[in-house]
Wavefront OBJ file of the C-alpha trace (Angstrom):
o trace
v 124.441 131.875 93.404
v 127.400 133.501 91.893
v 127.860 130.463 89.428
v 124.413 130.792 88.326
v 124.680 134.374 88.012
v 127.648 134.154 85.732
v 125.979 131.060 83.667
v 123.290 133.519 82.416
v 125.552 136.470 81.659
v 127.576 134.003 79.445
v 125.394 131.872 78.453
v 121.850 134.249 77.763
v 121.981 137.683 78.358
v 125.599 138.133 76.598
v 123.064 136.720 73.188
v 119.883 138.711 74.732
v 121.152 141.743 76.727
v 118.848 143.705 78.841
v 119.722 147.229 78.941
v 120.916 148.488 82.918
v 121.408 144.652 84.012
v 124.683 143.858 85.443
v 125.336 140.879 87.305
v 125.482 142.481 90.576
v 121.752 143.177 89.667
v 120.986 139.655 88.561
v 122.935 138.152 91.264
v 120.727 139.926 93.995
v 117.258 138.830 92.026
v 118.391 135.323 91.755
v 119.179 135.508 95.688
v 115.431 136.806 96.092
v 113.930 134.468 93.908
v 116.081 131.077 94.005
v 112.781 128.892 94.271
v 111.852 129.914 91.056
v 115.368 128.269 90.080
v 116.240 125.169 87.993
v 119.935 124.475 87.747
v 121.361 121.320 85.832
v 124.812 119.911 86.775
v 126.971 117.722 84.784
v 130.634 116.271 86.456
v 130.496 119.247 88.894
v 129.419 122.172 86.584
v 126.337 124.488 85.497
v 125.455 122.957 82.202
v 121.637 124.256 82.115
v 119.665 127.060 84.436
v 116.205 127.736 84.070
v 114.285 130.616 85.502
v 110.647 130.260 85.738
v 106.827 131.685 87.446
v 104.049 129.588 88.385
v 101.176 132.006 87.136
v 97.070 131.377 88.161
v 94.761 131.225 85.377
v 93.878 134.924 85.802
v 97.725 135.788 85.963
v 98.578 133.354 82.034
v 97.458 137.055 80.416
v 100.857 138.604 81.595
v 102.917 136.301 79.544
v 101.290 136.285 76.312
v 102.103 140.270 76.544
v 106.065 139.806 77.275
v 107.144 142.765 75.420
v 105.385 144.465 77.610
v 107.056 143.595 81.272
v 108.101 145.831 83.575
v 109.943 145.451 86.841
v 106.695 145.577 89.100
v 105.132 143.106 86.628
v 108.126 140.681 86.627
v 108.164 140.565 90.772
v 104.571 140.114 90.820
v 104.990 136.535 88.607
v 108.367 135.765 90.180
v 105.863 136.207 93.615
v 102.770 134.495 92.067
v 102.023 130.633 93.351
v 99.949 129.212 90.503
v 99.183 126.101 88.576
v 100.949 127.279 85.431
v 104.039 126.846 84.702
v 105.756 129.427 82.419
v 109.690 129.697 81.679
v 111.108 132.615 81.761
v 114.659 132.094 80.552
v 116.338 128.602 79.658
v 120.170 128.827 79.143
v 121.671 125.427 78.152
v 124.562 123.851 76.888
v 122.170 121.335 74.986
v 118.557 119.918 74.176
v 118.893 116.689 76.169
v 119.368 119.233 79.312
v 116.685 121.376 78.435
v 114.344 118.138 78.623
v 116.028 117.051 82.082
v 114.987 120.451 83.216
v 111.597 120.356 82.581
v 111.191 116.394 84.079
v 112.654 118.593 87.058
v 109.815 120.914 86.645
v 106.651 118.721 86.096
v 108.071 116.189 88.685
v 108.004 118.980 91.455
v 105.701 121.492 90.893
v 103.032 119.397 88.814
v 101.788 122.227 86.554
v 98.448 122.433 84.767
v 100.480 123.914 81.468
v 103.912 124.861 80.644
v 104.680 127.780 78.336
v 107.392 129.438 77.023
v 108.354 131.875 74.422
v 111.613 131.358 72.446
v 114.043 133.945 72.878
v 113.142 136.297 69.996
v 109.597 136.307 71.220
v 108.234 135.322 68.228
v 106.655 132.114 69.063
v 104.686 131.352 72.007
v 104.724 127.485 73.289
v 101.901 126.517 75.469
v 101.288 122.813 76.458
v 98.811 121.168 78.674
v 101.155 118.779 81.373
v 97.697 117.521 82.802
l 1 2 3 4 5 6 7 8 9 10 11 12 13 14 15 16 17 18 19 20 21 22 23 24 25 26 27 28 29 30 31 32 33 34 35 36 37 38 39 40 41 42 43 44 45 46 47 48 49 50 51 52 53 54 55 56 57 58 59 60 61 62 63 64 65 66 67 68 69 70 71 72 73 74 75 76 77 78 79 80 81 82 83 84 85 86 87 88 89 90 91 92 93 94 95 96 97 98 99 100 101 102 103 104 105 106 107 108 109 110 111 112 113 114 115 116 117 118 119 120 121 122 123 124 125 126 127 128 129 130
């Protein structure tokens, strides 16, 4: 988990810090949480890592109100075992892995919808898979 731990502080966080995360931090969440986990290899290395929630319909409200997330909020989705698909982060080296990721997704978890925000939260992408 190490790997994946130091993929997102290179690859995300060092473009979209959070203030108080360190990678010991992250490293312990991603332990916790590694089902909510896409990772994308290419010739042996981390090329793509997704983290994402599968929210119930009466759960979609706390994405559409990121800006807003706390800690207790953020475990509660990471916990949550809906039909909605939401991504939280995706850190890539490339498009064509960010579309591998999400066949990854919709082939094993079979979401209702997929959502994301980009990483400025300024747009909000919500798509019916169903």
């Amino acid at each position: 988990m190490r790997d994946v731990c130091e993929f997102l502080m290179e690859n995300y966080y060092s473009k979209y810090p959070i203030e108080g995360l360190t990678a010991d931090i992250l490293n312990q969440t991603l332990e916790r949480f590694s089902n909510r986990l896409i990772v994308i290899h290419d010739r042996g290395r981390i090329v793509g890592v997704a983290v994402f929630v599968l929210l119930d319909d009466n759960q979609t409200w706390m994405v559409r109100d990121i800006k807003d997330i706390d800690i207790p909020r953020l475990v509660d989705m990471l916990e949550s075992c809906g039909e909605n698909l939401h991504f939280l982060i995706v850190a890539t080296k490339g498009y064509k892995i960010i579309r591998e990721g999400l066949r990854v997704a919709v082939k094993k978890h079979n979401p209702r919808t997929i959502s994301w925000w980009n990483p400025t939260t300024t747009r909000f992408h919500n798509y019916k898979a169903k």
